[in-house]
C-alpha positions as CSV (number, residue, x, y, z in Angstrom):
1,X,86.8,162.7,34.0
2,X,86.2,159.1,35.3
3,X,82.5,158.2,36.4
4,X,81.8,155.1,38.3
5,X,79.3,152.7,37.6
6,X,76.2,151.0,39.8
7,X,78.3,148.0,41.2
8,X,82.0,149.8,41.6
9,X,80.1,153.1,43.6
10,X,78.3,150.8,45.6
11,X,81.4,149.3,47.1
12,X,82.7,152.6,47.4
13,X,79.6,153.5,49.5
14,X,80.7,151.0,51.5
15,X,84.3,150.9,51.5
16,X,86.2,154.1,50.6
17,X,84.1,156.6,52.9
18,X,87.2,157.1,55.5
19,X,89.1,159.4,54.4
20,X,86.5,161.8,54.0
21,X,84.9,160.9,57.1
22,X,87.7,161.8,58.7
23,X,88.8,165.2,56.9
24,X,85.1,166.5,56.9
25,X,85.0,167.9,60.6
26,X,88.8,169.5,60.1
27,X,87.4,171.0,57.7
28,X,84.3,172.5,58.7
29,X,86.3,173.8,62.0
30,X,88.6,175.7,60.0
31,X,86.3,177.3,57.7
32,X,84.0,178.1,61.0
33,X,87.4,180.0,62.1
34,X,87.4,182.6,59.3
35,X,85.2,185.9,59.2
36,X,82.7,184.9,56.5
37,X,82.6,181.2,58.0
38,X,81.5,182.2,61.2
39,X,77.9,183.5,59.1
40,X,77.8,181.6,55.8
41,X,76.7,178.1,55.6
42,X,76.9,177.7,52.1
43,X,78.9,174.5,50.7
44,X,79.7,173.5,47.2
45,X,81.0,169.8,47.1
46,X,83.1,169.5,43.7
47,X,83.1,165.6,43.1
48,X,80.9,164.5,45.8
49,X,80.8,160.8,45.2
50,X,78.3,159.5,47.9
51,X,77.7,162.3,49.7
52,X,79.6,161.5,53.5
53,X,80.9,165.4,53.9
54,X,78.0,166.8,52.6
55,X,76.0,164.6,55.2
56,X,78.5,166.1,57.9
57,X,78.0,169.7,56.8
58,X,74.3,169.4,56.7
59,X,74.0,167.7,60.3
60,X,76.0,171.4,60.9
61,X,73.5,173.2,59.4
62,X,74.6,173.8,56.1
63,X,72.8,174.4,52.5
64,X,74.3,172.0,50.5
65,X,74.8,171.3,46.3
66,X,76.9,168.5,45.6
67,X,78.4,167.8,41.7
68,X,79.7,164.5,40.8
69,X,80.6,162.9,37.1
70,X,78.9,159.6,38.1
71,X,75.1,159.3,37.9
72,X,75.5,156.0,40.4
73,X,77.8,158.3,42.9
74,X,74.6,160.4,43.2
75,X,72.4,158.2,43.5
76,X,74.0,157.0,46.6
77,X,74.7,160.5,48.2
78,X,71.1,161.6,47.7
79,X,70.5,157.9,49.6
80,X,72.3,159.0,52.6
81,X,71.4,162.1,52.9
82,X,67.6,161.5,51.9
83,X,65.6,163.6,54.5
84,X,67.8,166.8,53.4
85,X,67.5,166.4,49.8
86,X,63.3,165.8,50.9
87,X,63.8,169.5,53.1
88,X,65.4,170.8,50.5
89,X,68.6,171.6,52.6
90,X,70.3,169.7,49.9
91,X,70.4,169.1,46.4
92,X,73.0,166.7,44.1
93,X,73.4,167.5,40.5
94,X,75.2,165.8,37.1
95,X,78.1,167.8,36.3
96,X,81.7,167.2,34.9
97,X,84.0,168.9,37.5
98,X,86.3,170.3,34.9
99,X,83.4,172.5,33.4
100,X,80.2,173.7,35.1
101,X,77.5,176.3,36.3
102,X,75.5,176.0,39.4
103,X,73.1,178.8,40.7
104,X,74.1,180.5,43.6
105,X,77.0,181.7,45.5
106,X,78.6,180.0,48.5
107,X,81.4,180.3,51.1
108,X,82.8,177.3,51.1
109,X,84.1,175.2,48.1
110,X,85.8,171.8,48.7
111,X,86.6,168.6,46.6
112,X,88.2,165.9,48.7
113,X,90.1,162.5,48.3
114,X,92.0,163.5,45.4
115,X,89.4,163.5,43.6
116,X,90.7,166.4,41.0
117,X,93.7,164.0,40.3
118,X,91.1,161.9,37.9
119,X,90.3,165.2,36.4
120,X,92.7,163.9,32.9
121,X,95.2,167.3,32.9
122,X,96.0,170.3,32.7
123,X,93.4,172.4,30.8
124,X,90.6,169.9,32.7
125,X,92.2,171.4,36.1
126,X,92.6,175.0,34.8
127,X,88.7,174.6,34.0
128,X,87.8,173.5,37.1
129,X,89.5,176.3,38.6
130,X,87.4,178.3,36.5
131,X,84.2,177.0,37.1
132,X,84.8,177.7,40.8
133,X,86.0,181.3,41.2
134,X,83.1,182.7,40.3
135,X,81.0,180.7,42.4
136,X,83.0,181.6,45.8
137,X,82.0,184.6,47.8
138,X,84.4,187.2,48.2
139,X,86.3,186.0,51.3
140,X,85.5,182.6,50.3
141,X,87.7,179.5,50.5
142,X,88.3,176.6,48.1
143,X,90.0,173.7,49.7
144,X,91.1,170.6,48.2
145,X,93.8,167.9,47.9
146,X,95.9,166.6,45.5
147,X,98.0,163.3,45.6
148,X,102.1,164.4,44.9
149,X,104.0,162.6,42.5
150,X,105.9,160.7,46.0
151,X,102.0,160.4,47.0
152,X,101.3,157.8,43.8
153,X,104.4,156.2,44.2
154,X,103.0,154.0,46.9
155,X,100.4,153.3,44.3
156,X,103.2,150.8,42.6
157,X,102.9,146.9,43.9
158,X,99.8,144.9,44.6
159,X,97.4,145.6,47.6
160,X,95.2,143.0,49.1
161,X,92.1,143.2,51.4
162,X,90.5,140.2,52.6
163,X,87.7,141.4,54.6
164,X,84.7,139.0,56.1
165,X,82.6,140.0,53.3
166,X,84.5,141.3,50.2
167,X,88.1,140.6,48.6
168,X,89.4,143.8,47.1
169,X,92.9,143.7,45.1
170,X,94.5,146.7,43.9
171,X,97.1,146.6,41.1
172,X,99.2,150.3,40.9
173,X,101.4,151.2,38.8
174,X,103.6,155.0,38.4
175,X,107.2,155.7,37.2
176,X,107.6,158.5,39.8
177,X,108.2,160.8,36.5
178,X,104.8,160.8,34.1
179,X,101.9,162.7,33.9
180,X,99.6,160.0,35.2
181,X,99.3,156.9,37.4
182,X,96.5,153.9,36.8
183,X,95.3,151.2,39.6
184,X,93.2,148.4,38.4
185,X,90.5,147.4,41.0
186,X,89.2,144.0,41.1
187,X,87.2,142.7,43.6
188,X,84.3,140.4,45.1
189,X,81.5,141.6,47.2
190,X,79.2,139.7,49.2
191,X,75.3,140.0,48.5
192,X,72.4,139.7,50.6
193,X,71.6,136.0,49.3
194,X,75.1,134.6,50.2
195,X,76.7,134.7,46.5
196,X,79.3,137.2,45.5
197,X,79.3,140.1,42.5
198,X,82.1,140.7,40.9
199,X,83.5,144.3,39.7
200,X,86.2,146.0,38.2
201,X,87.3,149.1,37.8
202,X,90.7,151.2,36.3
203,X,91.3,154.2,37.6
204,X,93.9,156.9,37.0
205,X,95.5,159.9,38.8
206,X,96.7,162.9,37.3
207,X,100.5,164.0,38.5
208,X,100.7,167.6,38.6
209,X,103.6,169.9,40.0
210,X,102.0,171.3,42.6
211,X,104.1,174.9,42.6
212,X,101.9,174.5,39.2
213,X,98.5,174.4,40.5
214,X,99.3,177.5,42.9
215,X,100.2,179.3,40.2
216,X,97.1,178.7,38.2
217,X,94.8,179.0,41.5
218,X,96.8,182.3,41.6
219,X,95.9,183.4,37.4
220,X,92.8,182.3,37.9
221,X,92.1,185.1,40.8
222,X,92.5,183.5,44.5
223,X,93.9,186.3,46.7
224,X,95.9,183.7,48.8
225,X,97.2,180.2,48.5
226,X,99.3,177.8,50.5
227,X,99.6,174.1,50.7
228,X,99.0,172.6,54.3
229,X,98.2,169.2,55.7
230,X,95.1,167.9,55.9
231,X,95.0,167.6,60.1
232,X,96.0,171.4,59.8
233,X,94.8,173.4,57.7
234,X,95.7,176.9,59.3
235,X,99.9,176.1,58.9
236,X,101.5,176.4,55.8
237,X,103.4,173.7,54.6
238,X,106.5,174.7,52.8
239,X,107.7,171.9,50.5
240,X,104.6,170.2,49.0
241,X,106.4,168.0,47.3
242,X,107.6,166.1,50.1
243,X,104.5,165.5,51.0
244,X,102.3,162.5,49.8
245,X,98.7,164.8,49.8
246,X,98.4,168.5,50.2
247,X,95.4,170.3,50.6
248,X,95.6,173.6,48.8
249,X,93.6,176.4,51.1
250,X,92.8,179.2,48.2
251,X,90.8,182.7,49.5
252,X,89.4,184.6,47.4
């Protein structure tokens, strides 16, 4: 799996933090709406980068262990969420999302942003899987998205932001058919004394069918899965390949 380094996550920090900004309290609502979410406040964060939904989640309430690949990732989420980790209400650890252990049990399993596309296939997905089920409380949920194959497509062409105080350019590229898409990040961002820092970055999603990762959510022991959009997560969605992102909602 891909893991950031010091000068691409701290951009990130600063400039990929919507998305899960704005999935985090959609989320949480739903979860809050099942049996075992209206007593447990127990959250895994699988790939938690810099830690903006576990900050939501503990401003809720909620114990929270957060994974991540990237050792700068967490250095940044344990920054924002500094007088929690201090408490001991939260806690971030080094792990590769496609194999690990953490102590404990929890209600509430969710990896966000497509963040298991970087995982690099198959058997790396199947092992998350996994990891997870036996981590979940009975009645628990894992929810996640994926980015479809018509999702990356929009990934092909060159993407410009000009902002007051960074250039970003993204360079996609996907076929629409293959197993995996790539996006070169290049960018300039200002620092405090007025110059600019330079970094780089190639990334890489994994295309998978998603009838596929059902099925595997399914072998690996979930009671019940469906696909569903991410402002809904209580309606089925019924072709998932039309879609661009689906979150999966998996019980166990």
């Amino acid at each position: 799996m891909q893991a950031y380094d010091a000068r691409f996550a701290r951009v990130y920090n600063e400039k990929w933090t919507h998305f899960t900004l704005a999935m985090a309290p959609g989320i949480r609502a739903f979860y809050e709406s099942t049996s075992l979410g209206q007593s447990n406040r127990d959250l895994l964060d699988v790939c938690c980068g810099t830690g903006q939904l576990a900050l939501h989640f503990l401003e809720h309430g909620y114990q929270v262990t957060g994974i991540d690949l990237s050792a700068a990732m967490l250095d940044y989420a344990k920054e924002n969420t500094a007088s929690y980790v201090a408490s001991g209400q939260a806690r971030f650890l080094q792990a590769d999302a496609s194999d690990f252990t953490v102590d404990g049990q929890y209600g509430l399993v969710t990896s966000t942003f497509d963040a298991l596309n970087h995982l690099p296939g198959q058997e790396a997905l199947r092992g998350c899987f996994e990891s997870v089920y036996p981590l979940l409380l009975p009645g628990g949920f894992f929810l996640f998205d994926l980015n479809t194959r018509a999702g990356l497509l929009q990934w092909n062409g060159i993407n410009v932001r000009d902002m007051p105080d960074s250039l970003i350019i993204d360079r996609g590229i996907y076929d629409g058919e293959g197993d995996r898409a790539w996006v070169k990040i290049t960018g300039f961002r200002q620092l405090e004394d007025g110059l600019y820092e330079r970094f780089e970055e190639v990334a890489y999603n994994s295309a998978f069918d998603m009838a596929w990762v059902r099925d595997q959510l399914v072998e690996a022991g979930w009671q019940s899965v469906y696909f569903a959009r991410g402002n809904d997560l209580g309606m089925p969605v019924a072709d998932p390949e039309a879609e661009t992102r689906v979150f999966f909602v998996a019980r166990k």
